[in-house]
N, C-alpha and C positions, 0 to 999 in steps of 0.2 A: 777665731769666731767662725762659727761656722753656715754655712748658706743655705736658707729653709730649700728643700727637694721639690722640685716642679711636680707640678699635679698631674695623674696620671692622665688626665683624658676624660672626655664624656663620651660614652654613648650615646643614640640618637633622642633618647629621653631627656639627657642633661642637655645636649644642645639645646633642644626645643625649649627648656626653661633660662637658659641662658641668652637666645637670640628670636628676634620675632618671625624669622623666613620660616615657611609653611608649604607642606605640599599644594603645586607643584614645584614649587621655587627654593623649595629647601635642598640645596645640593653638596651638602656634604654629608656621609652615614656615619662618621666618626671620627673624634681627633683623637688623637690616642696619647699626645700627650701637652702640655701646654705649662708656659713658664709665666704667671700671669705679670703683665705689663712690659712681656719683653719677646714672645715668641709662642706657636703653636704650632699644632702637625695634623692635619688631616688626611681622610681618603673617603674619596670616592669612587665606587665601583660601578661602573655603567653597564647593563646588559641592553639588549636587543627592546627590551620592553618599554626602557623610556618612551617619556610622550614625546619625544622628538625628532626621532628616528624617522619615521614612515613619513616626513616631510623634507628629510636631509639627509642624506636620499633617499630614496627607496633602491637604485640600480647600485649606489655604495655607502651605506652610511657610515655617518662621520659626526661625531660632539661637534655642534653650532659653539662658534668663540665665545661668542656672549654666554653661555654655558659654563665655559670654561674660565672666563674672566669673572661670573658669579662666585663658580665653584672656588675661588683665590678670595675672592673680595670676603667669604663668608668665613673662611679660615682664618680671616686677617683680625677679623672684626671681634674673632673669640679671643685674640691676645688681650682684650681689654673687658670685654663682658664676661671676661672668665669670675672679673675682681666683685666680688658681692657688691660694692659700693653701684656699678655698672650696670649689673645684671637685668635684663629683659628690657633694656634704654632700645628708642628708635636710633636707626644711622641711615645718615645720607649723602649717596657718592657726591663729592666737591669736586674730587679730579681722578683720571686716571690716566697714568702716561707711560709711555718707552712700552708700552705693550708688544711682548714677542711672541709668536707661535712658531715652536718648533719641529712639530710633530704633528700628524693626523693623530688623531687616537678617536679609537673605531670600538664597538660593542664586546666587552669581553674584558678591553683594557683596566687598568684601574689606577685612579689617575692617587697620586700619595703628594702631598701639598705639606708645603714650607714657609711659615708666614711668620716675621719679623716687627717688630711697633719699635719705631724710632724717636719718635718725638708722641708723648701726651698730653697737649696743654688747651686748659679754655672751651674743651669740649672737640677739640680736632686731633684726629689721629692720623699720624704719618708714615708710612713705612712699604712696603713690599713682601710679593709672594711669588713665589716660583714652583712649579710642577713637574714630576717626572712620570712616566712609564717606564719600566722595567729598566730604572737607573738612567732612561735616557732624557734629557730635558725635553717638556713637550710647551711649555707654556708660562709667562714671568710678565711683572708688571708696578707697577708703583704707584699706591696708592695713597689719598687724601680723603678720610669720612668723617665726616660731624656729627656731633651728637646731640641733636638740636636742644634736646632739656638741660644741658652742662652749657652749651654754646650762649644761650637765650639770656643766661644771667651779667654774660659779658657786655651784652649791647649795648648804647648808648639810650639812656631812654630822652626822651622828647620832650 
């Protein structure tokens, strides 16, 4: 038996029908390929232009973590909104842990993201994403998002 072929990837059109982040807070320009309900792959390419830069620093700039912890969280969240059933669903961070930075990464770089879904169940999704520059680990973290319209039907009602 053989195993249907992961999908190639969205461009920044498909993401946007796929996830509701929006400039400015839409931080990934494309996953290039995604396994749906099990894994994804984006990048993102930061130049000097960002709105971010001229506050962090101006004397050496450098990608703000929270940046870089979006930029994973949004990668994460296309393993599962990739699935039609999913698609264009709110999500809301529940937890995020073991966050590591390993690397500065500064205008020019371009950050290529590796995003994992471990567990799908009840509307929460569990798993982890990790980042490299130029092969070298810059950034990793383990995530928990809800999907409050899948979540909602779980509740207890009163």
């Amino acid at each position: 038996m053989s195993q249907a072929p992961a999908h190639p990837g969205f461009d920044i059109n498909g993401i946007i029908r796929h996830q509701r982040n929006r400039y400015p807070v839409l931080l990934i320009d494309r996953v290039t390929d995604v396994d749906p309900g099990k894994s994804a792959r984006a990048v993102k390419c930061f130049t000097y232009n960002e709105w971010f830069f001229p506050g962090h620093f101006d004397d050496e700039p450098n990608v703000p973590g929270f940046v870089q912890i979006e930029s994973l969280t949004q990668t994460f969240i296309m393993t599962f909104l990739c699935m039609e059933e999913y698609r264009g669903m709110k999500t809301n961070f529940v937890s995020i842990n073991n966050v590591r930075f390993k690397r500065k990464v500064v205008p020019g770089d371009v950050l290529k993201i590796e995003a994992r879904l471990t567990s799908f169940k009840r509307g929460l999704a569990i798993g982890s994403a990790e980042s490299f520059v130029d092969g070298e680990p810059a950034c990793s973290g383990d995530f928990v998002v809800a999907v409050p319209e899948i979540l909602d039907r779980y509740k207890p009602r009163g």
